[in-house]
LUMLUMLO-990162 format. One record per residue: y, x, z of N, C-alpha, C, O in turn. Coordinates in steps of 0.05 Angstrom, whole numbers, plus 5000, padded with zeros to 4 digits. Layout:
YXZYXZYXZYXZ ...
***
This chain:
223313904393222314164406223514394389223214444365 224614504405226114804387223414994380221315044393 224915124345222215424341221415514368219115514376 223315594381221715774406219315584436217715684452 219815354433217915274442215815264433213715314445 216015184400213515164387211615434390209115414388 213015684394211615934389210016014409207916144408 211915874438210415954458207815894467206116014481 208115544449206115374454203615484439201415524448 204315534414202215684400200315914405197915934400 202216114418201116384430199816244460197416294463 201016054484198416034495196315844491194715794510 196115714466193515644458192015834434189815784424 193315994430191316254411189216324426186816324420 191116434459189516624476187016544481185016664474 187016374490184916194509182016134487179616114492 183516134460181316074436180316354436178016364444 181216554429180116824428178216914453176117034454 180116774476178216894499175116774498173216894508 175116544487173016274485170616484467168316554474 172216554444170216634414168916884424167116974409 169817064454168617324455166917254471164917394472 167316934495164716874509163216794498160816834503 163916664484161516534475159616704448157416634437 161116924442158917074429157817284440156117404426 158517384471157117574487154917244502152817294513 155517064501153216874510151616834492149416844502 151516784469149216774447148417094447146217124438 149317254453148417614453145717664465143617784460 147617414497145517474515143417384520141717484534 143217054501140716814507139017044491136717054498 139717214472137517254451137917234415136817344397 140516974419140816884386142517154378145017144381 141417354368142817594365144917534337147317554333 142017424317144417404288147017274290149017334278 146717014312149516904319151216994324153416964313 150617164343153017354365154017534341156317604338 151417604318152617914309155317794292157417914290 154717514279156817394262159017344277161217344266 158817294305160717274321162917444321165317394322 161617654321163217944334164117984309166617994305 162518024293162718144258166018014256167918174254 166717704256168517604260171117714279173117814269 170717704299172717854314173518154304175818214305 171718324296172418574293173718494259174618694247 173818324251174718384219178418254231180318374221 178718094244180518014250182318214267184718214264 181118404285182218584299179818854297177718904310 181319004272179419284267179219504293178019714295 180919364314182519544328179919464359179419634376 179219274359178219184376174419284382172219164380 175519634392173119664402170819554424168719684429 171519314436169219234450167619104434165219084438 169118974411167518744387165218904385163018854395 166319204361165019354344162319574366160119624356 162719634386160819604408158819504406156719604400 159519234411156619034411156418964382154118894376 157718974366156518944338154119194331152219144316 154519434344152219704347150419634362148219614351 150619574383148319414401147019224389144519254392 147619014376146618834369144918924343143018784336 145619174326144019244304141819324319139619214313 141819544340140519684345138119494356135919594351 138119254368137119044393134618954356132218954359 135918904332136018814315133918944304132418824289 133719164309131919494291133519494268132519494246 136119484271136919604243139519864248141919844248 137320134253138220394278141220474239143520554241 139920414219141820664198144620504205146820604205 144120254210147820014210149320024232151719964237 146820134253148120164278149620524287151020634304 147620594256148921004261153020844251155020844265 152620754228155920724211156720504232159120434228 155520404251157920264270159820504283162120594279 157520574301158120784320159821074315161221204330 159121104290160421374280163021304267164421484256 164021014268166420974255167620904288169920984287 167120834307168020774326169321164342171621234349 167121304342166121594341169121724329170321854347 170321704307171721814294173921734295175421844280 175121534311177621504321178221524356180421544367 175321504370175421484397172121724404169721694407 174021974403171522134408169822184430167522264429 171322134454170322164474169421834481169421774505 168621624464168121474483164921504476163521524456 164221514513161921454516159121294510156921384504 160121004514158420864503158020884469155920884458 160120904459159620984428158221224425156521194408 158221484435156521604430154321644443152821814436 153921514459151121344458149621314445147821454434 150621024445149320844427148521044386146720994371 150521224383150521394363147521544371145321554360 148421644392144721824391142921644397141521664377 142021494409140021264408139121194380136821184372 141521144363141520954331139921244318137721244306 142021494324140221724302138321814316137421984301 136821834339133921894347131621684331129421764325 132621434324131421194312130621294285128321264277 132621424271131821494247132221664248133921734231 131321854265129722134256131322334252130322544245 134322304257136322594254135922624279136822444292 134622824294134722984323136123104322137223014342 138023314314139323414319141823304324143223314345 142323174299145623044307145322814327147222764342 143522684330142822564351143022714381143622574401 142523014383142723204406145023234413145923274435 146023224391150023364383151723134402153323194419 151022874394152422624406151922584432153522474447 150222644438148222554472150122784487151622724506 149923074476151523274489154023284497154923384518 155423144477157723064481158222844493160522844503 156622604496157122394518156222554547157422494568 153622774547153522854569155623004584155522984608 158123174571159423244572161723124581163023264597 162422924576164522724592163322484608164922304614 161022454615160022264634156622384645154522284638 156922524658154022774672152622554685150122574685 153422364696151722204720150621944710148721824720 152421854687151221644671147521574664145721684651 147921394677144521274681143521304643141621424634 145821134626144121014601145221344584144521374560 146821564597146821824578143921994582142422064564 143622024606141322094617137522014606135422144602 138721684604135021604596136021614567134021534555 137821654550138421674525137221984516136022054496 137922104536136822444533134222434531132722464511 133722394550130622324559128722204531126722304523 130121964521127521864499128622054472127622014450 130622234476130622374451128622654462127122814450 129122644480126622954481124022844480122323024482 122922564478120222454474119922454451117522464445 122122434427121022434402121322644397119822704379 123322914409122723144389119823294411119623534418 118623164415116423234439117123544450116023754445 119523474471120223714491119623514525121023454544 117523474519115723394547117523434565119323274569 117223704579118523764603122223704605123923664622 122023724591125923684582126123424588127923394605 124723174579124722924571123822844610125322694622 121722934623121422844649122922984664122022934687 125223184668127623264670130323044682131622994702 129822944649132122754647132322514667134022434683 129422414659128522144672128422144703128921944716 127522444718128322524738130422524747130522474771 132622564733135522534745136222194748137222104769 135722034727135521714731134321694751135721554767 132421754761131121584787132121674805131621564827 134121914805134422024832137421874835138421844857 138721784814141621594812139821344824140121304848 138021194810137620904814134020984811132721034791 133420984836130421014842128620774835126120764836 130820564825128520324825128820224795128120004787 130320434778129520374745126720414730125120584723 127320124730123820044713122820174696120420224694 125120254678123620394650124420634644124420714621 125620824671125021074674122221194687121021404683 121720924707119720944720117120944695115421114696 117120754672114920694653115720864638113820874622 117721064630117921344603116021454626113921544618 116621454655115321824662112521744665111121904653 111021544678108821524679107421554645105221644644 108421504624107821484594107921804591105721924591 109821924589109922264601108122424618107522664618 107722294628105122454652102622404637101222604632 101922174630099622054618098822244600096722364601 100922294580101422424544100822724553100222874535 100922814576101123104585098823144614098723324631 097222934612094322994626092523094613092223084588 091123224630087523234615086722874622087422674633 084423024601082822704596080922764584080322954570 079022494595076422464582075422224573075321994582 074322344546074122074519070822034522069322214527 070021714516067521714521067121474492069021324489 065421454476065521284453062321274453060821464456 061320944447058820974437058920744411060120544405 057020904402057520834371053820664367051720794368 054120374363051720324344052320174318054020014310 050420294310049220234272047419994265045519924280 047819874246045119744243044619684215046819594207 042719694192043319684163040819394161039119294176 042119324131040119054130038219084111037718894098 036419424106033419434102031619514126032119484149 029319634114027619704139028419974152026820104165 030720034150031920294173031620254192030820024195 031820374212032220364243034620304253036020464242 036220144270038220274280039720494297038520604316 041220524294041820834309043920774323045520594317 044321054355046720974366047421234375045921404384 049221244373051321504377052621514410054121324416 052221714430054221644455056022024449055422254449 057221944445059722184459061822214473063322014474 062722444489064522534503065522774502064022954494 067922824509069922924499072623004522074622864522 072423274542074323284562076823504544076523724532 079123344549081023564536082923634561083423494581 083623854556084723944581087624134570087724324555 090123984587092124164586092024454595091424504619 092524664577093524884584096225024589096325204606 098324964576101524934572102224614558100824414555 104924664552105924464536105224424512105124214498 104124834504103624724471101124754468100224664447 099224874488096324874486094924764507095324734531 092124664484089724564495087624664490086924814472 085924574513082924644498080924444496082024264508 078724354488076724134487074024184489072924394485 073023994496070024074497068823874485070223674487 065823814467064923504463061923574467060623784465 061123284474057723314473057423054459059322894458 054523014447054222884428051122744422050122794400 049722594438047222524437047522224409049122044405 045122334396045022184371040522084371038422214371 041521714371039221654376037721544350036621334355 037421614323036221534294033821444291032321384310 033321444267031021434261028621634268026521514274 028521864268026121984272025722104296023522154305 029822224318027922254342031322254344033022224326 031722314381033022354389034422604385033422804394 037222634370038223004374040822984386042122784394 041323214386043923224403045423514397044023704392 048223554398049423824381052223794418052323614434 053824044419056124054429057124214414056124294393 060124324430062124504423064624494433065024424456 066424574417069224484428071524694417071024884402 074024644427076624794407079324824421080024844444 080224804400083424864413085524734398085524744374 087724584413090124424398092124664411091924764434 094124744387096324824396098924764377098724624357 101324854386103624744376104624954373106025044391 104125134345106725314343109425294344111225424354 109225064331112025004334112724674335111224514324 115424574349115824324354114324034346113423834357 114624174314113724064293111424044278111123924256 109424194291107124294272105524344298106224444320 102624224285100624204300097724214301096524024292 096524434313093324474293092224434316093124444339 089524364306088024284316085724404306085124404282 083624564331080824644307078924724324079824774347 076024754320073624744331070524664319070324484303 068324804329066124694317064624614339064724664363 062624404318060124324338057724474332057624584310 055224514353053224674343051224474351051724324369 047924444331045924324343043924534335044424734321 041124444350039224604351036324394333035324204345 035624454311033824324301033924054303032523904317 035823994286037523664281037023664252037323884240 036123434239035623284222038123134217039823234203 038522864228040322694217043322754224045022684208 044022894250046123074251046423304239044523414228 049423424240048923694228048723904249049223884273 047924094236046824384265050724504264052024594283 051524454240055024624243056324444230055624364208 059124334248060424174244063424324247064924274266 064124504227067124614235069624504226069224454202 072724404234073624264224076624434237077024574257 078624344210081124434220083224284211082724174190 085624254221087524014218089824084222089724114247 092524164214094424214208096823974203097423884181 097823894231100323664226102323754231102723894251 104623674206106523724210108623464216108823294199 110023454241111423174238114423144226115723354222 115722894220118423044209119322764212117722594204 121822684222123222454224119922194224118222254240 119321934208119021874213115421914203113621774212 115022074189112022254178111222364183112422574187 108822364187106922644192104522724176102522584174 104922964166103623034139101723154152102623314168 098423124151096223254159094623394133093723264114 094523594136092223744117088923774139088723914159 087523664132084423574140082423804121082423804096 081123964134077924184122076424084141077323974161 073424124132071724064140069124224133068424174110 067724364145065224444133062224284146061724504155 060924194151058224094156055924264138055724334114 054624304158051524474147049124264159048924224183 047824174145044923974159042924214142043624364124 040424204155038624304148038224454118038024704115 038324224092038224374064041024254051041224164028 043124254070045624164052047424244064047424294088 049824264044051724324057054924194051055624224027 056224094061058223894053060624054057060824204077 062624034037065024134047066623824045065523634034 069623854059071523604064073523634067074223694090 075823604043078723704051080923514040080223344024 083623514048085123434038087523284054086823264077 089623184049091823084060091122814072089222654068 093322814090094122474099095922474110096522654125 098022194107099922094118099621874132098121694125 101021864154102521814175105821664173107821804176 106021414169109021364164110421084179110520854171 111021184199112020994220114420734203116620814198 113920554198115820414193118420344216120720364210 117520254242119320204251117320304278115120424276 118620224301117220254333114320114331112520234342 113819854319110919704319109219814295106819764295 110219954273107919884245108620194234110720324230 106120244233105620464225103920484205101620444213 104020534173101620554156100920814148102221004157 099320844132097221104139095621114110095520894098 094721314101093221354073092521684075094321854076 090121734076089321994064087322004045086221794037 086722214036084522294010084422514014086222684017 080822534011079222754020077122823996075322673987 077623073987075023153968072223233982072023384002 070323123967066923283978065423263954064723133934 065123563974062923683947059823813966060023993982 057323653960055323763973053123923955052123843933 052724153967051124323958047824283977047124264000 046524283954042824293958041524453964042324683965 039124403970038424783975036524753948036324943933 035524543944035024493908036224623896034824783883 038924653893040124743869042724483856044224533837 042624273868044023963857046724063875046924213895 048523923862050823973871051823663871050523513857 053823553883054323243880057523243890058423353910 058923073871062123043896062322803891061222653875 065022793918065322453924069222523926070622723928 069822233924072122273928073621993948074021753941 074122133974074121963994076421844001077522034011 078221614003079821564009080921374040078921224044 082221334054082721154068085720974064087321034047 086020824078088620594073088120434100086020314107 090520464115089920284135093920174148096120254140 093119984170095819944177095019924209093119804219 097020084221096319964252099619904264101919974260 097919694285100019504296101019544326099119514342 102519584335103519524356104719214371107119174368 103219024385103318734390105218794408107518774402 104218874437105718934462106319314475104819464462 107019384485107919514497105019684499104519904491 102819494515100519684514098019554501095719524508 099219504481097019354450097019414429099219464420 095319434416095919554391092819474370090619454380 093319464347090519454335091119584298093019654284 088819564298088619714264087119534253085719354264 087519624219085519574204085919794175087719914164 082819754171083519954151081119914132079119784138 081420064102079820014078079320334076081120484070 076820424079075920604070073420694041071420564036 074120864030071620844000070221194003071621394008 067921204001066221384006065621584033066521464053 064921724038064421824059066921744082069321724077 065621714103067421664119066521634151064121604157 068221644167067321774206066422084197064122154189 068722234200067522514187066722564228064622674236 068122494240068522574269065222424276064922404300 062922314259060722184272059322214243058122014233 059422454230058222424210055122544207054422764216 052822324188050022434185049622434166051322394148 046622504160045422534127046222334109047122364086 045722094122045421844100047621774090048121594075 049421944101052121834088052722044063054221974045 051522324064051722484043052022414013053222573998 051122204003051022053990051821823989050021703978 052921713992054921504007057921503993059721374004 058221683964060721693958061921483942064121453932 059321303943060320983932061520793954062520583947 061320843975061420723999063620553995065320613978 063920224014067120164013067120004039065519814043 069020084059068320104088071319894091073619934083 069819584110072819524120071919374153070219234164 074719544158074619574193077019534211079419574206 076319474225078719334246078019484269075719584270 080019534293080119564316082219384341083819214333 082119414356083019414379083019584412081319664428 086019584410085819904434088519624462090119444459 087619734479089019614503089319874522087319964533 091719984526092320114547092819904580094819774586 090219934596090519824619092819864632094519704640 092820124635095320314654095820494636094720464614 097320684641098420934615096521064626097121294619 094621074638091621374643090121114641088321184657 089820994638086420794624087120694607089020534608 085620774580085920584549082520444552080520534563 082820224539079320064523079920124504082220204500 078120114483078320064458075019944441072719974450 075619834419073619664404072919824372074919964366 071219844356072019834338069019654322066719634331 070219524295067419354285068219534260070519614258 066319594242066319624214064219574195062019664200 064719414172063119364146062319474124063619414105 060819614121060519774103057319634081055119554087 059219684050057219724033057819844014059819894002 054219904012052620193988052520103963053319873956 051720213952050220223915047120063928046420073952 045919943909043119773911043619533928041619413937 045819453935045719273958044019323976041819233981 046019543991045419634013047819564041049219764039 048419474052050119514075049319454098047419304101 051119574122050819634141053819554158055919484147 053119604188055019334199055119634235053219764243 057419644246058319894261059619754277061119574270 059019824305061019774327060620014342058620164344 063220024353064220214374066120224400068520234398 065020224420067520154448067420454453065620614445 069620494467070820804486072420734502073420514498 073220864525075120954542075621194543074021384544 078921204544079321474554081021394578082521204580 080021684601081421684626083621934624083822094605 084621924641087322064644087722164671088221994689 087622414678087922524702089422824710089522894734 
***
């Protein structure tokens, strides 16, 4: 056999192997075995640097992966020799909406919007980036233009109903019982709670509050205002009033200050409570720190200091620690370790003293539909003297 047969023979059995190694790693892509495929591709693209469909799905596959920072240096290396291509800058703003650069994430989307306007995946790409920099109306905009291309996309259809939901009034209903293991009474708490849109960045609220204790039945209302000066920053504030309450307080004023930022959100928490001969103040930080799309952990600390009409002065120093989970799509649950005062949002006398406290609690929340949530909560709590006490709580909130 002459060199030149041999070559020919060689080049068409190369082909057919290469063509083999890209099915069969867009078929492991697609069963699911992602790490396979990614070694797959990882392979092909080291052999041919040149070969942007590899390096493509090697971004896809990080991103499928949650690993959004490997999938920014796919894309942005793809980005920098092929500027206009689309799916790369894509997949580029998708990867940096993930971790929290919005802007340059806006920068890339604009420019894929810019050479492909009608594109279904540029469009819902817009769309879940105006959900995290929460531009509501911008974001059901986008998703609007998807359904009006392909009316029967599922998960434009599930962003806007999640969008409508996030931007209803609603009404929260929670009942809370107590029970301790001396000769106390048990007690039970019912409240409600209608919040109502006013714009995009304002709200207003209302709450009522029947509280059933030990010595009689009392009951306090009120209500406030959430607004959004800006994108990023978000207060929240309002008091409750009662009328000759004992184990509630007669003034419950409280103010809350979040600021969000890539994947954090920093809350500054005040608090004043007035009961009959005391008076509690309650302040201090907490975070907010999304690990990925499911897990989110959480830690604040709160100072209190209560004043007597004695003359005794007393402080506590309150902490929380918790982790909450995202299982499914509309599941989610918590748990958390709390030490001294704590339910400032259901707070009474007996807890005034309570700065020994060490509280551990679990929940569970099920969104039925995106306008009906359940939710559960149990908690354990024990005192100084071997004292403890044992808390459950269900709510719904509706959406309308």
């Amino acid at each position: 056999m002459t060199s030149m047969a041999v070559l020919v023979l060689g080049l068409l059995v190369s082909v057919p192997t290469g063509q083999d190694a890209r099915a069969e790693a867009e078929r492991l892509a697609r069963s699911g075995a992602r790490q396979q495929a990614l070694e797959r591709f990882q392979a092909l693209a080291a052999e041919n640097p040149a070969d942007i469909s590899a390096r493509l799905w090697i971004g896809r596959l990080h991103l499928e992966m949650n690993h959004p920072v490997r999938a920014v240096a796919v894309y942005e290396s793809i980005v920098a020799t092929e500027g206009q291509n689309v799916d790369a800058l894509v997949g580029l703003g998708v990867a940096l909406t993930r971790t929290g650069r919005l802007r340059e994430a806006s920068d890339a989307l604009s420019r894929a919007e810019s050479v492909a306007a009608d594109r279904v995946d540029v469009l819902a790409a817009q769309g879940a980036l105006h959900v995290v920099d929460q531009r509501e109306s911008l974001a059901l905009a986008y998703y609007g233009r998807v359904l009006a291309i392909e009316p029967a996309n599922v998960e434009a259809h599930a962003a806007v109903e999640t969008l409508r939901a996030a931007r209803a009034h609603r009404i929260e209903i929670n009942y809370d019982f107590q029970t301790f293991n001396d000769n106390r009474e048990d007690t039970r708490t019912g409240t409600a709670e209608g919040n109502f849109r006013v714009s995009d960045i304002f709200r207003v609220f209302g709450k009522g509050q029947v509280h059933a204790g030990e010595i009689e039945t009392e009951s306090r209302g009120g209500g406030g205002i959430e607004w959004m000066p800006g994108r990023r920053v978000w207060l929240r504030a309002g008091a409750l009033f009662g009328s000759d309450t004992i184990e509630i307080p007669s003034l419950d004023t409280f103010v809350s200050i979040a600021l969000r930022q890539r994947r954090a959100a920093w809350t500054l928490d005040g608090r004043f409570v007035q009961f009959d001969d005391t008076d509690l103040w309650l302040g201090g930080p907490r975070l907010d720190l999304r690990l990925n799309e499911s897990v989110t952990v959480f830690a604040s600390y709160q100072r209190g200091r209560a004043s007597f009409e004695s003359g005794g002065v007393s402080t506590s120093n309150n902490s929380t620690l918790g982790l909450a989970v995202r299982f499914a799509p509309r599941v989610r649950a918590t748990v958390e370790y709390r030490h001294g005062i704590d339910r400032q949002d259901w707070i009474t006398f007996d807890r005034i003293n309570a700065g020994d406290a060490n509280t551990f609690a679990a929940g569970l929340g099920i969104d039925i539909t995106p306008f009906v949530t359940l939710d559960a909560h149990y908690d354990y709590q024990t005192r100084a003297d071997d004292v403890h006490l044992q808390r459950a709580r269900a709510g719904a909130v509706f959406r309308f």
